[in-house]
N, C-alpha and C positions, 0 to 999 in steps of 0.2 A: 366705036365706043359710044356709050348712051350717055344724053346728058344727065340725066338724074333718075338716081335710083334711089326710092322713098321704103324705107323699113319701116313697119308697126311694130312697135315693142323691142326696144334693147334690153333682151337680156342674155341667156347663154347662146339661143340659135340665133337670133334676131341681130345679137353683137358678134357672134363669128362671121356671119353671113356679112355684114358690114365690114369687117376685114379681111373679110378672102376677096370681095369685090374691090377695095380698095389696092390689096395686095397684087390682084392680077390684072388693073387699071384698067379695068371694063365699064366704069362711068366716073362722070369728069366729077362731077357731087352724089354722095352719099351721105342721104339727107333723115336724120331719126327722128321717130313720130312717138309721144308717150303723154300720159299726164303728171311726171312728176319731175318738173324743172329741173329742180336738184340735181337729178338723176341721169338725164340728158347731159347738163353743163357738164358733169361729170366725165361721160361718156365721151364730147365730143373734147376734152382736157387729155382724155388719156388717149386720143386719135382712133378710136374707135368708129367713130362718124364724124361726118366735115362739119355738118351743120344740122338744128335741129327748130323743132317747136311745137307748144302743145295747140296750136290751130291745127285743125283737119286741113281745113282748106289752104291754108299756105304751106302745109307737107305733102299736099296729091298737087301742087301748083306745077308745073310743067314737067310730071314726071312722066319718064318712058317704063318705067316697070314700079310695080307696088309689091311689095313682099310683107303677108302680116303673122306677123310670128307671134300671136298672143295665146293665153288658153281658148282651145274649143271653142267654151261656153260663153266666150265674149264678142264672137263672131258677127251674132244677128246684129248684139251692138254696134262694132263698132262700122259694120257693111251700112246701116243706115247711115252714121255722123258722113259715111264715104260717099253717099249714093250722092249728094249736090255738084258734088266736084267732081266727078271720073268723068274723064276725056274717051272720046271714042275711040282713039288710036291709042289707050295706056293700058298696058298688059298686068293684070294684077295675078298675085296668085297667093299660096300660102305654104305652113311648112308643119303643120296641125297632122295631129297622130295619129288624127279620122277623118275618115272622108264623106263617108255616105252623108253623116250630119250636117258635114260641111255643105254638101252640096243642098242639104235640105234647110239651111239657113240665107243661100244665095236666090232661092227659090223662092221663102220666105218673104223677103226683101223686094225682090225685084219682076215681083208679080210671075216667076215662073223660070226665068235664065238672067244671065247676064253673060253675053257673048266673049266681054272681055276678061272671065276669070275662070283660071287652067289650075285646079287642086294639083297638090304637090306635097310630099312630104319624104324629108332627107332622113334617113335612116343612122343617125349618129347623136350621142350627145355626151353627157358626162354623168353623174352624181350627183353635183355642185349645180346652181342656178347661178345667174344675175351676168353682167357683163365684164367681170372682174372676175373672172374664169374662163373668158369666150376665148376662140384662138381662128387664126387665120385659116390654119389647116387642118381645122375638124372636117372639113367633108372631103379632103381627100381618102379616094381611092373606099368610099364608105359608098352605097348605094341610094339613088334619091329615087324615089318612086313617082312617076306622073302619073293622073289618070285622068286624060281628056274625056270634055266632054263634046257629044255632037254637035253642040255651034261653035266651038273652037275655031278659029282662026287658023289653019295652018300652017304661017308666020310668024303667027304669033307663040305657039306651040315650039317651033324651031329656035324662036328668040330665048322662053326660057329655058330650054332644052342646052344651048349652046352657054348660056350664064352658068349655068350647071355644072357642064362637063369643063369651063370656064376657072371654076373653086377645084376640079382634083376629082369632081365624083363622078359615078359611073351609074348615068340613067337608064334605068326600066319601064316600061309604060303595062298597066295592067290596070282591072276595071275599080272602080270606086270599091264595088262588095266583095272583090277576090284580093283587094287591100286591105280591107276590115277582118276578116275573117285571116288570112295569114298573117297583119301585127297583133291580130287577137292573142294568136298561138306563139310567136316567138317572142312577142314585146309585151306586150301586156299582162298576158299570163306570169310571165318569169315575176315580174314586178309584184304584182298582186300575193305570189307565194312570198317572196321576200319580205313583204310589209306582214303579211301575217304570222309568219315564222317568227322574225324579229319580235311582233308581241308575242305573241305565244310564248317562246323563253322567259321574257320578262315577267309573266303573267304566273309561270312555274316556278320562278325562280329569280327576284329583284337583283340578284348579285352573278348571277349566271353569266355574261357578257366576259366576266374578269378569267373565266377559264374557257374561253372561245378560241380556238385555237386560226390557223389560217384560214384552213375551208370554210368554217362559219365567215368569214369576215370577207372573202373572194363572193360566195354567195350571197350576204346580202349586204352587199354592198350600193344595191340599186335600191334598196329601202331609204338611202338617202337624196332621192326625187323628190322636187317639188309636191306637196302634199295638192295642192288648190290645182296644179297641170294633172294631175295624175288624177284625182276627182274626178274636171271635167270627162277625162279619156274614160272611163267607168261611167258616166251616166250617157256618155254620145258613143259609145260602141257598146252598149249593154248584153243586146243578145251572145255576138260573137265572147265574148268574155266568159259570159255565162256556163256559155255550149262548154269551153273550153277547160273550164275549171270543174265542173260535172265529170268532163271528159279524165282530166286528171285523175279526181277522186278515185274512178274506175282504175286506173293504173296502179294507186296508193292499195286499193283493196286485196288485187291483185297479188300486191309486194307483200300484206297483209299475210294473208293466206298462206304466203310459201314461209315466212316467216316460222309464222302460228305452228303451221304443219311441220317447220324442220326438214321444210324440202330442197337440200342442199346441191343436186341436180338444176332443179328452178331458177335455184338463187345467182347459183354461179352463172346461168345462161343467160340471163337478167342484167348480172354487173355486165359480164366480157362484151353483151350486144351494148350495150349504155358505152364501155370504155372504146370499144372499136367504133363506134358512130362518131364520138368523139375528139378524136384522137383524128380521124379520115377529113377533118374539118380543117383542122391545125395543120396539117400537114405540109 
């Protein structure tokens, strides 16, 4: 069991991760790191986290693992307020929806590596933000993706690996840019059509929403993501995003086409490969 395991940011992953670890007694304190008191008191009221505080330095104080669950784009920050206080033997890592940036923010920082921080990002979440949504067993049986890097520690690597499989989930290791590039396509992408689709109705139609039937509301349901996480995720995976939404439109043309054309041969090979892909998932 570890004595202290320090979270950055309580809110949906930051606060499940806090109670899957407390749930599965794999550190004696689980200690929450933030700037907004309130929010924290809060947190550690509803037994979310044991204990808290907005010093840097007295939340990396004798910790064995650091976990920072903030946006992206807060990274550089908040790895400098970190850089005084990391202990040589304390494994930090993160649960950020990109990686290559991330990695180019630890760089950033630490004149080029930092031996003790292993990128990580769990593949699970909700809708909803804040830690008044979080749950103990969001990351069961959901995938966490690692992508060491070569000064990793091998130990250390196995310690958060075993924390991991420790909450329910089932780790992969794959490289920082073949992680970008694949939540480009499955995660990000979906999101980016959902937010734009949702305006776009609105945009056609102020009252439109009120004859939305299921599938509208199954599909964009992820339009209701943190607007400021979802930002960052779009300006620190840009390419991949980009490529993939390009990539899309080409599909949309496609569909276009057979449409236009009334190519009912087209059409129908189109749905049944889409329904059978589907469906072979579910299964």
């Amino acid at each position: 069991m570890m004595k202290k395991v320090c979270i950055i940011g309580i809110g949906l992953i930051g606060g499940s991760l806090a109670k899957a670890i407390k749930k599965t007694h794999q550190s004696e304190i689980v200690f929450g790191f933030g700037r907004d008191r309130t929010r924290l008191e809060k947190a550690q009221k509803g037994n979310v986290i044991d204990q808290y505080s907005t010093d840097i330095g007295e939340a990396l104080d004798g910790a064995n693992m650091v976990i920072i669950a903030i946006p992206v784009g807060s990274y550089e920050s908040i790895l400098k307020e970190m850089k005084p206080h990391i202990a040589e033997d304390m494994v930090i890592s993160d649960v950020g929806s990109t990686k290559v940036s991330v990695i180019e923010a630890v760089k950033a920082v630490f004149d080029g590596a930092l031996d003790n921080f292993i990128p990580a990002h769990p593949i699970a979440g909700k809708e909803k933000s804040g830690f008044e949504v979080s749950g103990a067993d969001l990351f069961v049986n959901k995938k966490v993706v690692i992508t060491p890097l070569e000064n990793n520690n091998p130990e250390s690597i196995k310690m958060l690996t075993k924390m991991w499989k420790g909450v329910g989930a089932e780790v992969d290791f794959m490289t920082p840019q073949s992680h970008d590039d694949l939540l480009g396509m499955t995660s990000h992408l979906p999101h980016m059509l959902a937010f734009s689709l949702v305006n776009y109705l609105i945009s056609q139609h102020p009252e439109a929403s009120v004859y939305a039937a299921g599938g509208f509301k199954d599909f964009s349901r992820i339009a209701s993501g943190d607007a400021i996480m979802w930002r960052d995720i779009c300006l620190h995976n840009r390419d991949a995003i980009v490529a993939h939404i390009k990539g899309y439109q080409e599909s949309l043309n496609v569909l276009v086409d057979a449409i236009d054309s009334q190519n009912k041969e087209q059409l129908e090979s189109l749905f049944r490969e889409a329904k059978n892909t589907r469906d072979s998932w579910i299964d």
